[in-house]
N, C-alpha and C positions, 0 to 999 in steps of 0.2 A: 504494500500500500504506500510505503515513504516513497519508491521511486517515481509513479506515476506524478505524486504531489510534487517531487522535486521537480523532473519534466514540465509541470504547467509552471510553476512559480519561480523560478530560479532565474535573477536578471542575466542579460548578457557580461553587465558588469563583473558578475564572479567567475565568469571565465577566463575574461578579460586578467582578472585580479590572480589569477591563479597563475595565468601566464605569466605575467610578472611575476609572481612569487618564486618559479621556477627557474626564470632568465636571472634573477637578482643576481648579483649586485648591479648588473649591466641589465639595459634594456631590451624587449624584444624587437627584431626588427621593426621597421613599421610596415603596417598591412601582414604582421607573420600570423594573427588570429583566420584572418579572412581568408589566406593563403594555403592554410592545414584544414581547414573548414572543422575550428573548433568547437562552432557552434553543436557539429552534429553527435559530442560529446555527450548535448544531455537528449538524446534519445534514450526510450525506457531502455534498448537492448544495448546500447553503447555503456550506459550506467548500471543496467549489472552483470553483461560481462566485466566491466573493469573492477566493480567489487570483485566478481572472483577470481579474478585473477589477483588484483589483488590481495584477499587471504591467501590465498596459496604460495606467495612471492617468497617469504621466510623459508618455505620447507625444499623449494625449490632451487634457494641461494645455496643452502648449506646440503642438498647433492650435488650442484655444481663447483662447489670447495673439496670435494671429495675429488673429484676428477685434475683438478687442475696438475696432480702430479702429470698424469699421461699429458699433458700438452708438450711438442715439441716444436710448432712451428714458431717463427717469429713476432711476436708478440710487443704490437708498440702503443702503451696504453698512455691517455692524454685524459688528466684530471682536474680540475679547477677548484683550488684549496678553501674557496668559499660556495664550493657546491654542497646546500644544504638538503637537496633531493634525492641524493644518490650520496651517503657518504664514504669520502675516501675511506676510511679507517673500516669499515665494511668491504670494500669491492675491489678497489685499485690497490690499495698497499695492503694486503693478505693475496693476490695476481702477483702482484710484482715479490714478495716475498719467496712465492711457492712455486712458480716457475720460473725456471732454469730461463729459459730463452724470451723472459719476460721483459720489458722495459719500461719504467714509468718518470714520465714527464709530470710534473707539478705547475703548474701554470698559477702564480701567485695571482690573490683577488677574482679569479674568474670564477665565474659559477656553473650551472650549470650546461650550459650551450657554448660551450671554446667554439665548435665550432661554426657559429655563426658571427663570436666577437676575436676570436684568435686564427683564423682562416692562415695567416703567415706559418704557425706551429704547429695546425693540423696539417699542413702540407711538407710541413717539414718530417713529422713522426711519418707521414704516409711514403715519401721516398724514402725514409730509415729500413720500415718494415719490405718496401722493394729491396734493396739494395740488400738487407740480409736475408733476403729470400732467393735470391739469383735472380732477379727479374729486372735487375740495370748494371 
């Protein structure tokens, strides 16, 4: 019953605000709402598949910590030390700890979207990850 009522009632503003929240401390493009059409976020079936996914995302992380020994490809991971969405200290430095042919980049003040305000150093990690791959 709560999602139908969220669906009718919920302004465009808090999606808006959410974007933000996520882009922090740096701003979302402009037009990046209209762009990704996050409007159609608060559909009843858009909002609760992402509940369930959602709950499930915890039991999910920690088999994908399980695996991380087996990874052997090259690995260039790009994290922005003010991303409060996705914490480093959960995902990228326990990555970069636990694999071998891992590599992590820290990108001071950036949050969560390098790359759409750090494009110079996602390009940079992205020839890294060629270059130790054989692929330049």
């Amino acid at each position: 019953m709560l999602v139908p009522l969220l669906t009718a009632w919920v302004p465009d503003r808090v999606v808006e605000e959410a974007i933000a929240e996520v882009f922090a401390p740096q701003a979302p493009p402009p037009g990046y709402a209209e762009h990704i059409g996050a409007g159609l976020t608060l559909r009843r079936d858009s909002l609760r598949e992402n509940a369930l996914q959602r709950a499930g995302l915890l039991g999910e992380i920690e088999e994908l910590h399980k695996q991380y020994p087996r990874l052997t490809l090259p690995i260039e991971a790009v994290h922005g030390s003010a991303d409060t969405t996705v914490g480093l200290p959960i995902h990228s430095a326990p990555l970069a700890r636990r694999v071998h042919a891992a590599r992590l980049t820290i990108l001071p003040g950036i949050g969560h979207a390098p790359q759409h305000v750090a494009s110079a150093e996602m390009d940079a990690a992205i020839a890294r990850a060629a270059t130790r791959a054989g692929l330049r």
